[in-house]
N, C-alpha and C positions, 0 to 999 in steps of 0.2 A: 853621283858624279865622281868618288873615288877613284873609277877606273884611270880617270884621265889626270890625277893629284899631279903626277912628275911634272904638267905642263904648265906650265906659271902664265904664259903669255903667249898669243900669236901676232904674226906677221901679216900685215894687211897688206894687199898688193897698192904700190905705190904709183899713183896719180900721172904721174911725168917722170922723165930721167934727171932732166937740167932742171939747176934750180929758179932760171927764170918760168919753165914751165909749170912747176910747182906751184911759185905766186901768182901766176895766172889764174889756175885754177882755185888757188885758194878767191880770189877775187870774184871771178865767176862766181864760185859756188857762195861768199857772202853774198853777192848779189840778188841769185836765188832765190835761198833763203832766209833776207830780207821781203822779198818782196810777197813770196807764200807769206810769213808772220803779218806782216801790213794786211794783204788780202784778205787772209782767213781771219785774222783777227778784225778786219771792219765787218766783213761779213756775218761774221758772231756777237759781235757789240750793235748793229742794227738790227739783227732777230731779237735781238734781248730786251733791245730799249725799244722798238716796234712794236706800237701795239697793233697796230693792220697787218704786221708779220707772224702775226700771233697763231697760225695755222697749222695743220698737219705738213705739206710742203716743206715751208721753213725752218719746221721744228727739226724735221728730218735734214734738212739742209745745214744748219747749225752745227748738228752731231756730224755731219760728215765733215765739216769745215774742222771739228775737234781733232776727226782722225787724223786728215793732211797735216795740220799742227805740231801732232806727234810723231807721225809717220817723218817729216823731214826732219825733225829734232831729235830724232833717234842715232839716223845717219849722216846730217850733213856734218856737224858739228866736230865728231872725232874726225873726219875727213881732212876738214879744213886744220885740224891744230894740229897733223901730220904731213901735212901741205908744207903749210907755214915755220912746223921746228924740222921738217926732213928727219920725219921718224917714222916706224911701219909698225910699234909696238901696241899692240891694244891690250890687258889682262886677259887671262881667261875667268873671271868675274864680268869682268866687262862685256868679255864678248857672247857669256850666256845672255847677260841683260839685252844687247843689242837683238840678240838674237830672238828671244821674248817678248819685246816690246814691237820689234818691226812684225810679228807675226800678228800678235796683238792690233794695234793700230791696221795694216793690211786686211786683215778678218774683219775688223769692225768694218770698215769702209766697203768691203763687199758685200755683205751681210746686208748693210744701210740702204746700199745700192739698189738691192733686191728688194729689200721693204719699199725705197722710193717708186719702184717699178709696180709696185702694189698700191700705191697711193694713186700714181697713172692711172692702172687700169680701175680704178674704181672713178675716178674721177670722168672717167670719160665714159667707159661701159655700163656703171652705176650709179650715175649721179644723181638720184632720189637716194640712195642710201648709202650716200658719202658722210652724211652725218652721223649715219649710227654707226655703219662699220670702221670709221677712220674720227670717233670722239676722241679728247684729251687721256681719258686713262686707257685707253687700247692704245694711242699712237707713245703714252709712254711704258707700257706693261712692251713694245714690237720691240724699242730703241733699247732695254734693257734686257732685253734678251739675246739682241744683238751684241750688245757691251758682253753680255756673258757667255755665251757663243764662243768667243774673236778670246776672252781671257782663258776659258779653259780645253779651247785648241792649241792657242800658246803653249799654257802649262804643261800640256802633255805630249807637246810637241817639241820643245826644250830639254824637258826632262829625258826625253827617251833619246834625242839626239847625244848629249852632255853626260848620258849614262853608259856610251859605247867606249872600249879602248881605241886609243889615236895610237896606231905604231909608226906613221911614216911623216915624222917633223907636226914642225907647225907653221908651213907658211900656208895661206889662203891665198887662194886666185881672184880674187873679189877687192873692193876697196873699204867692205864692211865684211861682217859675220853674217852669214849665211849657210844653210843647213845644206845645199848640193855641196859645196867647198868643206865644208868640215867633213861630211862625210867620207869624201875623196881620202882625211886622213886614219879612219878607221881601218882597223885590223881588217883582214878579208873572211874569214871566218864572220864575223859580226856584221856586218854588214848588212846580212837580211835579217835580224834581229829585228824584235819589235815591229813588223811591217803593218798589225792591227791600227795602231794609233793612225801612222800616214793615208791607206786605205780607208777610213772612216773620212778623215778630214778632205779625201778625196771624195768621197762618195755623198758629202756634205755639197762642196761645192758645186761638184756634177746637178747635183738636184736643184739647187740655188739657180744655176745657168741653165735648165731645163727650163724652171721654173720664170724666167725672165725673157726667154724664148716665147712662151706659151702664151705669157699675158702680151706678149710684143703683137701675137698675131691676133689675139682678141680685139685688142686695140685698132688696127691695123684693117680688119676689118667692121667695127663699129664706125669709124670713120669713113672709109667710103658707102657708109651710111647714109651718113649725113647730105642732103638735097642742095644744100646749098655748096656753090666750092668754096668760098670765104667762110663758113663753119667750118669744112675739113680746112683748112688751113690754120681756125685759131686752135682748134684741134689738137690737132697733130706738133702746133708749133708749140703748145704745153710741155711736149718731149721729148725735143731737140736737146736742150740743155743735158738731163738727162742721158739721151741714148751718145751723145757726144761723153760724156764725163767715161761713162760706162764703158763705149767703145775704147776709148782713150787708155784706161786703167788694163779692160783685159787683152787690146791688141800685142801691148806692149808686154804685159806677162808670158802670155801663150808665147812670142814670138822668144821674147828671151829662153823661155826654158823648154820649150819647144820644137827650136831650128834644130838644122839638120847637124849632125855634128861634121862635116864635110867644108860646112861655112864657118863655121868657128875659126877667134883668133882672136890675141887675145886683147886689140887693139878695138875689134868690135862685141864684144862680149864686157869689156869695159864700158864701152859709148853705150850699151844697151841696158846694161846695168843703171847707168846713169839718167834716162830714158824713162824706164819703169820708178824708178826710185823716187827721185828729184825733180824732174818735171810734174807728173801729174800733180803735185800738193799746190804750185803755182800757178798751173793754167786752170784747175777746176776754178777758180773763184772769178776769173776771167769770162770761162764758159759759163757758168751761170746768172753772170749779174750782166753779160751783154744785151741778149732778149729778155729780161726783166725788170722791167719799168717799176715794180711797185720796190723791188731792193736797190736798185739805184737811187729811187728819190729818198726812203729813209737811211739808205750811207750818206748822201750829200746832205740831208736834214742835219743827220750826228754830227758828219766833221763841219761844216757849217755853222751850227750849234756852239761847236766846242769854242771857235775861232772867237765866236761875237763874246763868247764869255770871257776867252781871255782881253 
C-alpha cells in the first residue's frame, strides 16, 4: 500500500446538498439500520436458544443473519456520522477496512446462499440422504469454508486494489469505499495490473451461480414430480424464502454494476447503491421469518420469555 502513502484520506460522496436533507437521511438510514440489528439479531438469538431450530436450514440461516449484521455495519454507520456532522472525510485506513470488510461480509453471504441452495436440493431431491449428506460436521466444515472463501477474497482483493497508485485526487463517487470508484482514481498505466486476483474471484462466483442454476432446475423438476399439487406446493414453498433473499441480493448487484452506462447518473447510482447495500440486510429477515412458522414461534417464545422474566 505504499504506492498510495501521499493520501491520508478520501472524500465520500455526500448523501444530500441541504442540510435538512442530510438529517433525513441520517434518520432513515438509523431507521434501517435499527431495524436490520433487531431482526437479524432475533433471528440469531432464536436459532441459538431453539432447540427445534437446531437444524442444517437454520444453522445456515443464522450465518447469513451474521453476514447482514456486518454487511450494514460496515457502511451505514460512517454514512450516518457524515450525514449528521456534514463531512465527506473517511481515512485511507478506513477506507481499506471498509473496503475489506463489505467484501468479506458480501462473499460470505453469497457463498451461504449457495450452500443454502444445496441444502434445498438435497432436502427435496434427496431426502433419504439428507441426513448423511447435510449432518452437523459437514454442515459446519460447508459454513466455514465459506467464512474462509468470503475472508481470503477480501484479503487479496484489498490488497491488490490499495497496492495500485491513485494519481487523479481522492474524491469517490460512492457514499462508501468501493473498489469500481477507487479505481477510477488509479494511474492509467496500472490499471490492468493485477487482473489474476479479480478474474479468479470472478470465476468463483460464475460457478457459484451456475451452480445455483443447476440445483434450481433439479429441484424444479423433482417437484412436478411430485402426484400430489398440495406436495408440489409444500415443496416448492420450502424455497420461496430462499430463491426471494437470493433473487433480491443478486438483482440488485447485477443491476448496479451491470447497467448500461447510457442510464447512469449520479442521482441513480447513488439510490442503487443504497438498494444493494442497505436494504438487503433488512428485508432478508423479513423474507425469511414470514413463511416460517417454526422461526416465528421461537422469536415470539424468546421475546415473550424475556418480558415474563422481567
Amino acid at each position: 500500500m505504499s504506492n498510495s502513502s501521499s493520501i491520508s484520506h478520501f472524500l465520500l460522496l455526500p448523501l444530500a446538498d441541504t442540510r435538512q436533507l442530510q438529517l433525513l437521511h441520517f434518520c432513515l438510514f438509523l431507521g434501517i439500520s435499527l431495524a436490520a440489528l433487531l431482526a437479524n439479531g432475533l433471528i440469531i438469538s432464536a436459532v441459538a436458544c431453539g432447540h427445534l431450530l437446531h437444524t442444517p436450514m437454520f444453522f445456515f440461516l443464522l450465518n447469513l443473519a451474521l453476514t447482514d449484521l456486518g454487511s450494514i455495519c460496515t457502511t451505514v454507520p460512517k454514512a450516518m456520522h457524515n450525514s449528521l456532522w456534514d463531512t465527506r472525510n473517511i481515512s485511507y485506513e478506513g477506507c481499506a477496512a471498509q473496503v475489506f470488510f463489505l467484501l468479506f461480509f458480501i462473499g460470505a453471504e453469497y457463498y451461504l446462499l449457495t450452500i443454502m441452495c444445496y441444502d434445498r436440493y438435497v432436502s427435496i431431491c434427496k431426502p433419504l440422504h439428507y441426513g448423511t449428506l447435510l449432518g452437523s460436521r459437514a454442515c459446519a466444515h460447508m459454513a466455514a469454508a465459506a467464512w474462509a472463501s468470503a475472508f481470503l477474497n477480501a484479503l487479496m482483493h484489498t490488497a491488490n486494489t490499495f497496492s495500485l497508485s491513485l494519481c487523479h485526487g481522492n474524491a469517490l463517487g460512492q457514499f462508501f469505499c468501493e473498489i469500481p470508484h477507487i479505481l477510477k482514481l488509479s494511474c492509467s498505466h496500472s490499471k490492468f495490473r493485477g487482473l489474476g486476483i479479480p478474474v479468479v474471484g470472478a470465476c468463483l462466483s460464475f460457478g457459484c451461480f451456475v451452480f445455483i442454476v443447476f440445483s434450481y432446475v433439479q429441484i424444479l423438476r423433482a417437484v412436478l414430480r411430485i402426484p400430489s399439487e398440495q406436495g408440489q406446493h409444500k415443496a416448492f414453498s420450502t424455497c420461496l424464502p430462499h430463491l426471494a433473499v437470493l433473487s433480491l441480493f443478486l438483482s440488485t448487484g447485477f443491476f448496479a454494476y451491470l447497467k448500461s452506462p447510457s442510464i447512469s447518473s449520479p442521482a441513480l447510482d447513488l439510490s442503487l447503491s443504497v438498494l444493494y447495500s442497505v436494504v438487503p440486510p433488512a428485508l432478508n429477515p423479513l423474507i425469511y421469518s414470514l413463511r416460517n412458522q417454526e422461526l416465528k414461534a421461537a422469536a415470539w417464545t424468546l421475546i415473550t420469555g424475556r418480558f415474563q422474566k422481567h
